[in-house]
N, C-alpha and C positions, 0 to 999 in steps of 0.2 A: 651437784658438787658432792662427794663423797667426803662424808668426816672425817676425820680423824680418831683412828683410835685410843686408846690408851695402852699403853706397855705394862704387860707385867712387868715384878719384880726383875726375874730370871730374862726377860727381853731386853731389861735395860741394861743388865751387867752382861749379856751377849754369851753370856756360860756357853747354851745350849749351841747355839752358831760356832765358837772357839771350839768347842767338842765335835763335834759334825765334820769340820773341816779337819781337823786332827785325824777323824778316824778315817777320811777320805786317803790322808798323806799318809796313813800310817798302810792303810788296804795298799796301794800302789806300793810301798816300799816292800814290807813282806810278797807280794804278789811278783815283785822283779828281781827281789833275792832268792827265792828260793827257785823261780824260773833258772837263774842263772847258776845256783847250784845244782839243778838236774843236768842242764846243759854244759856241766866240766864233768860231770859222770857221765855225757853221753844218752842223758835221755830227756825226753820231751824236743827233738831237734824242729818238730815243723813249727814251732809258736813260739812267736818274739817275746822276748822277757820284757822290752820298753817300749814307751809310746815316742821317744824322740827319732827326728827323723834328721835323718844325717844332709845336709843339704844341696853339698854339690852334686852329691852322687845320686840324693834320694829326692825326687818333687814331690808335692803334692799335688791334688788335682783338687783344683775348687769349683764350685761352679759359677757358670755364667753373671747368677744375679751378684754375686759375693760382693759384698759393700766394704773390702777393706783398704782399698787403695784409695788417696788424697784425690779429691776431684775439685778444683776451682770454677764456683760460679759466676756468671758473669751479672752485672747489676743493668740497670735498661740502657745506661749511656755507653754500654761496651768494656768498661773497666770491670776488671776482677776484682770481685765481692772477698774479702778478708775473712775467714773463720776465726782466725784467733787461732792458730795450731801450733802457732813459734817454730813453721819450718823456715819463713825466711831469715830470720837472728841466727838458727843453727847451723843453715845451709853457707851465710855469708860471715865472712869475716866482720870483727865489729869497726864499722868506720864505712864498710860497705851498701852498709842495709838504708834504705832511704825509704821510711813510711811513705806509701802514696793513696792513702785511703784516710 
């Protein structure tokens, strides 16, 4: 079993983390303005300014093993094992949904 450490100071008020991510947003913001400023001058045309991908027009390609889609398991008597995800509450209206686990 691995101990537990102790925090520094600076760990526990998250400074250094809140900085880190800051200058991540901040790299990506400067990094797509000024793309996007070259590109109304007409220069740098072959390199995208953004990482969003536009979704009707544009897929992604994931692979095979990619674990991001809802998979229900089944428990040994044949009924689907419950994760706890709250898609059935969202998916149905309330009045509709009937706990069966």
């Amino acid at each position: 079993m691995k101990r537990r450490e102790e925090l520094t100071f600076s760990e526990q008020i998250y400074l250094p983390e809140v900085l880190k991510g800051m200058g991540v947003v901040t790299g990506h913001f400067m990094r797509n303005f000024w793309l996007n400023v070259a590109h109304m001058m007409g220069l740098a045309k072959n390199r995208r300014s953004n990482y969003t991908t536009q979704y009707p027009e544009q897929r992604k390609h994931y692979p095979d093993n990619f674990r991001g889609s809802h998979r229900l398991t089944l428990k040994e008597d044949g009924s689907v094992r419950c994760t706890s995800c709250f898609l059935c509450a969202t998916g149905n209206p309330p009045g509709d949904y009937v706990a069966s686990h």
